[in-house]
N, C-alpha and C positions, 0 to 999 in steps of 0.2 A: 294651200293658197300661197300665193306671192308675201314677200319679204316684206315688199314696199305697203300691197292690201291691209296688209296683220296692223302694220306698225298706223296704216293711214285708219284703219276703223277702230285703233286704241285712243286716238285723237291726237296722236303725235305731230303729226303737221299734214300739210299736202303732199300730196306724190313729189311735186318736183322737189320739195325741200328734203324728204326722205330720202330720196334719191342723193342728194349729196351728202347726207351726215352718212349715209351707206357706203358711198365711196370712199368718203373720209376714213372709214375702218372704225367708226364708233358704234357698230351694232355687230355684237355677236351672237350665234347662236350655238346654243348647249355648250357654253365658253369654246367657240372658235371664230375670232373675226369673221364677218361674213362682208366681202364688199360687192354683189351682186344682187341689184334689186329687184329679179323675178327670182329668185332661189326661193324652192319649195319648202312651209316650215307649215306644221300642223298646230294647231291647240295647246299640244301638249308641252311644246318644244321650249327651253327655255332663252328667253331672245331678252338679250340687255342692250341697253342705251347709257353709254359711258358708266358702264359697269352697275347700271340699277337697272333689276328686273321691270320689263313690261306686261302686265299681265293681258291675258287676252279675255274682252270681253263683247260676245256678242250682240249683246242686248243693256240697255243702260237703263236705270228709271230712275227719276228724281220727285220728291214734290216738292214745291216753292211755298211761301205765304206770299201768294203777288201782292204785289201793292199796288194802291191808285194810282191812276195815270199810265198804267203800262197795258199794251194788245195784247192777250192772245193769238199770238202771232208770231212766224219766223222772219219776216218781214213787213215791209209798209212802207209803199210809193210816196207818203204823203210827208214822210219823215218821223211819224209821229217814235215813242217809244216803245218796244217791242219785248219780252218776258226773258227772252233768250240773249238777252243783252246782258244780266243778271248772271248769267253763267259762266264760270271760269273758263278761260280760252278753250285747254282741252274740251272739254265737254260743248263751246259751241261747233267745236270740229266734228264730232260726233251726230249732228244733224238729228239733234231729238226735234220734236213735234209734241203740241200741247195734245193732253187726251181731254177733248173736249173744251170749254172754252168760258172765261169770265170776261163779263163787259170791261171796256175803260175804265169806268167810276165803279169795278167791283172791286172787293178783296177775298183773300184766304186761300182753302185749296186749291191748287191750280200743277198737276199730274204732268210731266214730260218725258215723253221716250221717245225710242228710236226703232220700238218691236210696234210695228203695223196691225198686228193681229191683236195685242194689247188695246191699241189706242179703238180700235173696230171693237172690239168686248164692253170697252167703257163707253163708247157713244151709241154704240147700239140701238135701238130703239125696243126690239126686241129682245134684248135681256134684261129691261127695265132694273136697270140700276137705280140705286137711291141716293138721289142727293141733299144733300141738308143745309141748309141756310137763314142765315138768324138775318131778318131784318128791322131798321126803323121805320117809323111811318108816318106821313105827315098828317094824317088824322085819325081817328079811330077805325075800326072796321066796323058793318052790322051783325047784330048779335047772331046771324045764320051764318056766319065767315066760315066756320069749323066744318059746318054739316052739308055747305056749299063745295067746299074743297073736297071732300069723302065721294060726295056727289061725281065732280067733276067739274071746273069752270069752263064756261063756255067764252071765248075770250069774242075781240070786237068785229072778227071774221068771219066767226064763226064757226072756228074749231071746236072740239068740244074738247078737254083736258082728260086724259087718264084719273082718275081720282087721285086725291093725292092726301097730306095730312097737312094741318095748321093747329098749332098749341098757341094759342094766343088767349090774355085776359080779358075779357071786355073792358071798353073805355080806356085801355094804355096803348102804348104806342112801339111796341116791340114784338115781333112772332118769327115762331121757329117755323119751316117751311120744307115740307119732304116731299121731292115730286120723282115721276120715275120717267121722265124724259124730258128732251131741251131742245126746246123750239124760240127760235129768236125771240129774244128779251122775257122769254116764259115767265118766271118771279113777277116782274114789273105787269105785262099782261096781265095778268092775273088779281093783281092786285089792285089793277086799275079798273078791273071788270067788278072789283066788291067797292069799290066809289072812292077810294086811298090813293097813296101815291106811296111809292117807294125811295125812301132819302139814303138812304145806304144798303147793301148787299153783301153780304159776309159769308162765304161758304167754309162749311165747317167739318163735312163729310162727304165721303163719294164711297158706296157702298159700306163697309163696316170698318173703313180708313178713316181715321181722324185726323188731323191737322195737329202737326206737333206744336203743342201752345209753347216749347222753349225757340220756335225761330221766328226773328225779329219781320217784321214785312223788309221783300227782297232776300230774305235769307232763304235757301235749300239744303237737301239732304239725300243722299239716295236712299232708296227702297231697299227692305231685304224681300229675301223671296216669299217671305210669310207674310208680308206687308202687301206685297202685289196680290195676292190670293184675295186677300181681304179687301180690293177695289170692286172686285168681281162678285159683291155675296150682296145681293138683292134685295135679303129682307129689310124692312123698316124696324 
């Protein structure tokens, strides 16, 4: 690949700005200045920027604890606040993409990369991934809530819901929530179909990934490779 490609999908900057710190002579490769910004360098090659290694990385993944008030979103016309604002400059270079999506007024896990085929694995509908979600309520649910959800709830359209699970006590106001696909405002649906409302939204899992309880809402982390594997594992 090109000098400028390697250095621009490391998140170093844009082409045009690479283009001059190349000129400049501050990127060498396998320690030999390099000032040409189509020059062919592989993977393997080792290319520095004012003498600190660039490593090359095809693929990024992070997860966030979003916090309220922010899109699922790389963008927004409206102005509002968007998830990838949270992200240190490099990394919004890098053009991750949410896998999958939490409301405005949600929180918790919330999965970003830049591998297509990832983000396609996790929203899938067809690999019925599990997601998990602790929420409040602003009133109790009826005591068939559990065996309606196994069931499958039929929401006000008239979809009918894959079955899903609900651990909740009767008469309190808190339940845990594992559904294996996500269909606009799905949780809240659903919960508005057993006669409740939903006051908060908390995800806590997305397949057999947990949500690191040490990052503050707005804080991230990347992934290791064992951690991505683990987005992908279905069971409940």
């Amino acid at each position: 690949m090109r000098l400028d490609k390697f250095l621009a999908d490391a998140g170093i900057g844009s082409r045009s700005q690479l283009r001059g710190l190349i000129r400049g002579g501050r990127v060498a490769v396998n320690g030999t200045v390099c000032k040409s910004a189509d020059a062919k360098v592989v993977e393997t090659d080792r290319i520095t920027l004012d003498g600190e290694v660039i490593a090359y990385e095809k693929f990024v993944t992070v997860m966030i604890n979003k916090p309220e008030g922010y899109l699922s979103a790389t963008a927004d016309e409206r102005g509002d606040k968007i998830v990838t604002e949270l992200l240190d400059e490099r990394l919004q270079r890098m053009d991750l993409k949410p896998a999958g999506r939490l409301d405005k007024d949600s929180t918790g896990l919330l999965v970003l990369t830049n591998d297509g085929a990832l983000i396609h694995s996790v929203i899938s509908p067809t690999r019925h991934v599990v997601k998990r979600y602790e929420v409040t309520l602003a009133s109790p649910l009826p005591a068939d809530a559990s065996a309606r959800f196994a069931e499958g709830i039929t929401l006000e359209d008239g979809y009918r819901c894959l079955p899903g699970q609900l651990v909740y006590e009767p008469g309190t106001l808190r339940a845990v929530i594992c559904i294996r696909e996500g269909k606009f405002h799905q949780v809240k649906r659903m919960v508005a179909a057993l006669g409740s409302t939903v006051l908060t939204l908390h995800r806590a899992k997305i397949g057999a990934l947990s949500l690191d309880e040490t990052l503050q809402p707005g804080e991230y982390r990347r992934l290791t490779d064992a951690e991505i594997a683990l987005l992908l594992f279905s069971e409940q």
